[in-house]
LOTOR-190795 format. One record per residue (C-alpha): x, y, z. Coordinates in Angstrom, 2 decimals. Layout:
LOTOR-190795
<<X Y Z>>
...
***
This chain:
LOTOR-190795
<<0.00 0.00 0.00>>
<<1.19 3.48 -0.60>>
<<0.58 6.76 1.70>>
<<-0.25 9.48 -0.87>>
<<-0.48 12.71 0.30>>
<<-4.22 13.20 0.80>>
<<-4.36 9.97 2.92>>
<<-1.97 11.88 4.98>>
<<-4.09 15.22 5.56>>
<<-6.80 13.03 5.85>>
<<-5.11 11.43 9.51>>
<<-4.81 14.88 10.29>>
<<-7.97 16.44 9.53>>
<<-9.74 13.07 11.19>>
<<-7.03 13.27 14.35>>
<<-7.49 16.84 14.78>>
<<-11.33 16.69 14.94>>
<<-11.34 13.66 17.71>>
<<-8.65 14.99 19.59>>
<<-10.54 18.35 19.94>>
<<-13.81 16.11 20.70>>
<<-11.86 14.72 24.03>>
<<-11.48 16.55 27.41>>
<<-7.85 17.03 27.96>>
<<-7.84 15.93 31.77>>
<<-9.03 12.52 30.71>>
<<-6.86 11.54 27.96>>
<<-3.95 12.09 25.58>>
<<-3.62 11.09 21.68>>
<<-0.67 11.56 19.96>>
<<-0.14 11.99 15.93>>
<<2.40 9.38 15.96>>
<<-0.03 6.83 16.92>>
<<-2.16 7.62 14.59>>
<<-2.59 5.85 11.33>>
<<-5.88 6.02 8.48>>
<<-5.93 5.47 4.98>>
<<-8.91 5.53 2.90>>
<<-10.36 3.68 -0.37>>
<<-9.95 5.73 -3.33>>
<<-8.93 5.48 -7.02>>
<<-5.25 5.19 -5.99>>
<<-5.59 3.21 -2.72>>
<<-8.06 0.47 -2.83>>
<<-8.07 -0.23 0.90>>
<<-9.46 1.28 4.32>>
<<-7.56 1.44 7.08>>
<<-7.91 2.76 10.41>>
<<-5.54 2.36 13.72>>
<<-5.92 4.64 16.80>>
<<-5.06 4.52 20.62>>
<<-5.81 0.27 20.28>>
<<-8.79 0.49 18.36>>
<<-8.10 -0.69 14.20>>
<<-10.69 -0.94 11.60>>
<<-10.09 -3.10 8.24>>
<<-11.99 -3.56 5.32>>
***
């Protein structure tokens, strides 16, 4: 599988928006442990990992 560059703004935009969801005394997420890719034209295949919980299709 490749990581093309949308499928990287994508973990951003998604990590961003459940990070800010979260309150800050109860937990921490970091970027690093992130890791999503998505099915599209170039990358037939969706992936999901975060804090323990990983999706697979």
């Amino acid at each position: 599988m490749r990581l093309i560059k949308h499928d990287v703004n994508l973990r951003r935009a998604i990590f961003w928006n459940i990070k800010q969801g979260l309150p800050r005394s109860l937990t921490t997420i970091k970027l690093e442990d992130t890791f999503v890719s998505v099915y599209s034209k170039d990358n037939p295949q969706l992936l999901f990992a975060m804090s323990g919980y990983f999706a697979e299709d």
